[in-house]
LOMAR-181934 format. One record per residue (C-alpha): x, y, z. Coordinates in steps of 0.001 Angstrom, whole numbers, plus 524288, in hexadecimal, padded with zeros to 5 digits. Example, Ala and Ser with C-alpha at 12.3 -4.5 7.8 and 13.67 -1.06 7.14 Angstrom:
<sites>
8300C7EE6C81E78;835667FBDC81BE4;
</sites>
This chain:
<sites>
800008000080000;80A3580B00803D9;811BB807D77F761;8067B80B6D7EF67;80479819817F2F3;80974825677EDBF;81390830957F2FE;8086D837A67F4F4;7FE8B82D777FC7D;807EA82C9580687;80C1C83ACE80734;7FC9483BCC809A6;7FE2C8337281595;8081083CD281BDD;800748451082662;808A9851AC822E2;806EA853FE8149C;8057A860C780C1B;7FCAD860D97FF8F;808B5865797F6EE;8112C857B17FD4C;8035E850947F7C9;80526856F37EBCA;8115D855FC7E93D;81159847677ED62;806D88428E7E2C6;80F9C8469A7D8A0;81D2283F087DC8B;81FC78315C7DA91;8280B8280B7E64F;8328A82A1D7DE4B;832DB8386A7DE80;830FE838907ECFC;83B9B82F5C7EFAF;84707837EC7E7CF;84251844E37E754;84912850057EEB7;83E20859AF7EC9B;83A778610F7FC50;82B1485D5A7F948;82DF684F1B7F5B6;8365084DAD80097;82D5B8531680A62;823C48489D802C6;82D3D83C348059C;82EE083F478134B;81FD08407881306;81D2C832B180DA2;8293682EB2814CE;8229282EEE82115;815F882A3A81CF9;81C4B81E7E817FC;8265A81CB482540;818E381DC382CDB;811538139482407;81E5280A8A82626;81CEC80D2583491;8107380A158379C;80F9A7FA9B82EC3;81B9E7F8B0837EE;817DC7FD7384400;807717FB5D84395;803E57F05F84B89;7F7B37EA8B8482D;7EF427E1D38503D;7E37B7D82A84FA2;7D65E7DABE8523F;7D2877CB8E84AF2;7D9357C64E83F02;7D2DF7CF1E83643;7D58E7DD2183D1D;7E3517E2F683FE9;7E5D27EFF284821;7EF6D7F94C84B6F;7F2948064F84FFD;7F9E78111F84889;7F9A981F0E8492F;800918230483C33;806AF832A983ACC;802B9830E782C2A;7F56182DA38273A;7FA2A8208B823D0;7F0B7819B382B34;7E87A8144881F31;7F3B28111F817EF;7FA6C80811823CA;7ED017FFEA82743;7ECD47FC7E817FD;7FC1B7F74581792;7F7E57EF86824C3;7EB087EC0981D99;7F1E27E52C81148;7FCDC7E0AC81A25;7F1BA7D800821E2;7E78B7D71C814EB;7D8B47D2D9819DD;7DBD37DA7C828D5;7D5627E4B182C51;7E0127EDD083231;7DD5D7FA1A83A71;7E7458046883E12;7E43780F8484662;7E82F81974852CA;7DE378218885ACD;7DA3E829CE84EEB;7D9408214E84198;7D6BB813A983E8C;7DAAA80E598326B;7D5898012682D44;7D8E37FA738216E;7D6307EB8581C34;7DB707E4EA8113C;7D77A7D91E80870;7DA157D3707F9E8;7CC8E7D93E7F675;7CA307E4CC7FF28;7D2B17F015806BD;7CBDD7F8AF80F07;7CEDD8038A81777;7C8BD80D6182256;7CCC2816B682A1C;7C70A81D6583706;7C8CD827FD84062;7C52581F5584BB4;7D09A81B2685408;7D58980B82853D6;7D14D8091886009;7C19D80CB685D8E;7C4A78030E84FA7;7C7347F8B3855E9;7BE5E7F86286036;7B40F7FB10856D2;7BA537F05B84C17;7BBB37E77585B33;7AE167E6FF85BA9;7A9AD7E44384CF7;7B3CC7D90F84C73;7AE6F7D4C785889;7BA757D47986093;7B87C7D5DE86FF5;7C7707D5BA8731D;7CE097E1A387876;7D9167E5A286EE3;7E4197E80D877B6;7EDAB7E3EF86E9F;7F8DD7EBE0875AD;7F9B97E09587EBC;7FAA37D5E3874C6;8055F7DEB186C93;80BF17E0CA87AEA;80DC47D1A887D5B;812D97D0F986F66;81CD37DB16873B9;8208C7D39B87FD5;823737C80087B97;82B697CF2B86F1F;832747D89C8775E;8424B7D3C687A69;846DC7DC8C885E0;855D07D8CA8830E;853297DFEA8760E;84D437ED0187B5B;8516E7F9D4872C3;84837803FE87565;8520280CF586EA5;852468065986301;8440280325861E7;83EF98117C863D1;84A60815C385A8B;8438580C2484EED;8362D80E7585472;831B581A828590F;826ED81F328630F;81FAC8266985A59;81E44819F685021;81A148123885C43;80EFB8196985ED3;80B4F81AC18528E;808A980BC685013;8032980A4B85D84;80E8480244860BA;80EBE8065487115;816167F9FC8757D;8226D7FC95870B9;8211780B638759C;82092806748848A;82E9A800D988182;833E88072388BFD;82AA480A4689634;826F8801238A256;81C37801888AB58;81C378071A8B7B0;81D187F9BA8BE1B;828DA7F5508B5A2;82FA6803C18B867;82E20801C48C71D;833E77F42C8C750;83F167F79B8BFE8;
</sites>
């Protein structure tokens, strides 16, 4: 999917664009924008240059989770408006799953198939979408999946090979909490009880 759009589709997903970058963009080729040394086309490649670092972010760092075999969720707050554009990659990635990526302001849901591709997109936060998709599927479980993705971590986590410096040097804060990803920000924090026995 992100192959097949043009300089200026994804310059049109940056959240800080003029109308004389959008011009200028639907008249140059990849090519152009890859050698040229002209001010505006530069300003344009560092444009599209972080849409596209932001849409490589988030199909690495988006976690997605079960609701039943069917339904995949996860959370992602995007600085782009690439939210569409991510829950269709995830969509073909997992073809005939519904998946639904959201944060406390939009939900974005997208589902894939040989013969149909569909997508929506809402204003309601993820947490109201699933409850309300909980209840249509039928599903009276709670959906704390923080505490099944914490005993994942456990059992993963080595604490010979501990390198806080080194992990928040390759992954930052602010991409953390982007992707909802607030296990590995409580990397070095204890509890009150584990601070007082120490």
């Amino acid at each position: 999917m992100p192959e097949l759009l043009s300089v200026s589709e994804y310059l049109s997903l940056n959240k800080n664009v003029s109308p004389i970058l959008m011009e200028t963009s639907k008249k140059i080729s990849w090519y152009e924008l890859n050698i040229s040394a002209d001010p505006e086309i530069v300003k344009i490649r560092r444009k599209v240059g972080e849409v596209r670092s932001e849409i490589h972010r988030m199909r690495g760092f988006v976690r997605l989770n079960s609701i039943n075999d069917k339904i995949l969720f996860g959370y992602m707050n995007p600085e782009h408006k690439i939210g569409r554009l991510i829950a269709d990659i995830f969509a073909k990635r997992f073809q005939k799953n519904m998946i639904i990526l959201g944060n406390d302001y939009t939900v974005w849901v997208s589902y894939y198939s040989e013969k149909s591709f569909r997508r929506y997109e809402n204003s309601k936060s993820l947490k109201e979408t699933l409850e309300d998709i909980k209840i249509l599927v039928g599903s009276n479980e709670e959906l704390d999946i923080s505490k099944i993705w914490q005993v994942y971590y456990d059992s993963q986590y080595i604490k010979e090979r501990e390198n806080h410096k080194l992990f928040y040097k390759n992954m930052p804060k602010k991409y953390l909490k982007s992707t909802g990803n607030n296990i590995e920000l409580r990397l070095n924090t204890k509890t009150l009880d584990e601070y007082l026995s120490d």
